[in-house]
C-alpha positions in Angstrom: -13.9 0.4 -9.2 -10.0 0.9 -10.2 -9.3 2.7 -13.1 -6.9 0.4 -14.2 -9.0 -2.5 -13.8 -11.6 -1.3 -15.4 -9.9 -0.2 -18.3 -8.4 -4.1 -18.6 -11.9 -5.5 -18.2 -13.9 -3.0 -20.4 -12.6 -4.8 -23.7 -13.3 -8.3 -22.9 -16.5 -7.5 -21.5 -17.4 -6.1 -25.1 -21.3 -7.5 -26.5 -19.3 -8.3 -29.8 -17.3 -10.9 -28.3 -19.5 -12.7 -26.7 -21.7 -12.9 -30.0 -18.7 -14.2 -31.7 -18.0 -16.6 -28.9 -21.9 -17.8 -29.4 -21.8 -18.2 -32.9 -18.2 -20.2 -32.6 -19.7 -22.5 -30.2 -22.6 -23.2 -33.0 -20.1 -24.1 -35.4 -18.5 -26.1 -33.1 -21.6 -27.9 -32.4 -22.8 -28.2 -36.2 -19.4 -29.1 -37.4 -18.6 -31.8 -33.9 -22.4 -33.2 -35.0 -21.8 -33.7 -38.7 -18.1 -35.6 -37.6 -20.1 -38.1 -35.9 -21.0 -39.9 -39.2 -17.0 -40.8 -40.2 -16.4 -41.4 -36.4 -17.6 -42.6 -32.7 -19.2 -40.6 -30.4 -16.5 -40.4 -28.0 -13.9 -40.1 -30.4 -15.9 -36.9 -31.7 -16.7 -35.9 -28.5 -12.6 -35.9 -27.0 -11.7 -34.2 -30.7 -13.8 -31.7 -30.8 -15.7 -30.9 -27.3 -13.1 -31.9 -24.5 -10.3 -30.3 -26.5 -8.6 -26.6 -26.3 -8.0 -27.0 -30.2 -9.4 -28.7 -32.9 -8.8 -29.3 -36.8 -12.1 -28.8 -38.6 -12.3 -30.6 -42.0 -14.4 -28.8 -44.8 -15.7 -32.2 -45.7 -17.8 -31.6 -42.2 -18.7 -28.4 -43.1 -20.3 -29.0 -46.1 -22.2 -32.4 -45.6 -24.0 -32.6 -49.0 -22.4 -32.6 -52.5 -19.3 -34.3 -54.4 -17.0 -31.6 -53.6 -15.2 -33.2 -50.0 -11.6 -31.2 -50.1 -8.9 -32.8 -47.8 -7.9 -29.8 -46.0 -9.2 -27.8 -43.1 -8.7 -25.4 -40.4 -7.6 -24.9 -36.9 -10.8 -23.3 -34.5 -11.1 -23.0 -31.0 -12.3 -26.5 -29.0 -14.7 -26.6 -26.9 -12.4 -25.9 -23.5 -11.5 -22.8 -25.2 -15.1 -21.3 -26.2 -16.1 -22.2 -22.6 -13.2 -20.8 -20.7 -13.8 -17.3 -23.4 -17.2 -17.3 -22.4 -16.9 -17.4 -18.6 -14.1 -14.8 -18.7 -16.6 -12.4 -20.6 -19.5 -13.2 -18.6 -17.4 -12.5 -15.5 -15.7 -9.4 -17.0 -19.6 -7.7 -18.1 -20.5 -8.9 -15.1 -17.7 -6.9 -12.6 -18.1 -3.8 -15.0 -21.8 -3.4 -15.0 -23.6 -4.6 -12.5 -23.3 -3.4 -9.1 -22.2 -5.5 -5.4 -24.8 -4.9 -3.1 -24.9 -7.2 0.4 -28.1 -9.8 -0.7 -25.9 -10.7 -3.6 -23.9 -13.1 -1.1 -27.3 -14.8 -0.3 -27.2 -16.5 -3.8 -23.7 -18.4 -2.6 -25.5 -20.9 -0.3 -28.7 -21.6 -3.5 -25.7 -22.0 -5.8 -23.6 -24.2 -3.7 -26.9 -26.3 -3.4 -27.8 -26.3 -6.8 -24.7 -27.5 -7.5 -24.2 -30.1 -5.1 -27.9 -31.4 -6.5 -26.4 -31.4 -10.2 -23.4 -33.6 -8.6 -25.7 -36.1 -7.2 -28.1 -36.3 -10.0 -24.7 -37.2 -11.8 -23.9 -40.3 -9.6 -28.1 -41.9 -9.1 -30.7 -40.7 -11.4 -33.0 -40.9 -8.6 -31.1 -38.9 -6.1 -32.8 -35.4 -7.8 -36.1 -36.5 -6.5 -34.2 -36.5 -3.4 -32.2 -33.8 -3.6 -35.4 -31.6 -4.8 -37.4 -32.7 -1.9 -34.7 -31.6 0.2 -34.7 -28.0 -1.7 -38.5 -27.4 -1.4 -38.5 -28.9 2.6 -35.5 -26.1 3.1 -37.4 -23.3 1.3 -40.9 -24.3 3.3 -38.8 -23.6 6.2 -37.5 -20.3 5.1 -40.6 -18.8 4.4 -42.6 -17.2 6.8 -45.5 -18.5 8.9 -49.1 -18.0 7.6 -47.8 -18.3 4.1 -48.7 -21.4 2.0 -46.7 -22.7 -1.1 -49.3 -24.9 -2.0 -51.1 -24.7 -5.0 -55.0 -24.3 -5.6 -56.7 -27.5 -6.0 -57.6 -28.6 -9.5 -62.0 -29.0 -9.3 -62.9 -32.9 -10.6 -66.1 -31.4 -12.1 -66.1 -30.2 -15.5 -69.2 -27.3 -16.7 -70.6 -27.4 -20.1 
């Protein structure tokens, strides 16, 4: 790998920073969940989920008690947290593990996978579908003389 490229992608694939990004995206969770009792779901969820900022009140970070201050502080939304971790998944990811050809063979299960999640999205009952499809496609990609069936269950119980 470059030099130079490796020496960019070396700090933001760092273990430390994806702890902190884990433990932010608790808070956010925890501190999004306890909002939802002075406000609407969806309000909560554009504030503090679908946004690249947010304002987090102390009053939300401290649920029980008389003491609810007025102020707060700016933290990372959830857009940001999610768009930190992909870039240090991707980063550990280029700097550690190694390309080999069979990699590419995950591109077609992941477009596939994908296009199921899409369709579950749209008809709850198009995953049965869509995971009938999967099975019929991987039944046809095994080899012949090899069953993916399981044992059958016996009826009769021994005492």
């Amino acid at each position: 790998m470059n030099e130079v490229l490796k020496t960019i992608l070396k700090p933001l694939a760092s273990l430390r920073i994806t702890v902190l990004l884990l433990l932010g995206s608790m808070l956010l969770v925890y501190v999004g969940t306890l909002a939802q009792r002075d406000a609407d779901n969806f309000h909560v969820q554009r504030e503090y989920f679908h946004s690249w900022l947010v304002y987090m009140p102390f009053k939300h970070l401290i649920p029980f008690g008389d003491w609810q201050p007025s102020y707060g502080f700016m933290f990372l939304g959830g857009y940001s947290l999610i768009v930190g971790i992909l870039v240090n998944l991707i980063a550990a990811h280029t700097i550690r593990f190694k390309f080999k050809l069979g990699d590419l063979l995950l591109l077609p299960v992941l477009a596939l996978a994908g296009f199921f999640v899409y369709l579950a999205q749209e008809n709850p009952n198009a995953i049965n579908v869509a995971l009938t499809v999967f099975i019929s496609v991987l039944r046809s990609a095994l080899p012949t003389g090899c069953t993916t069936s399981a044992p059958a269950l016996s009826s009769s119980t021994s005492a």
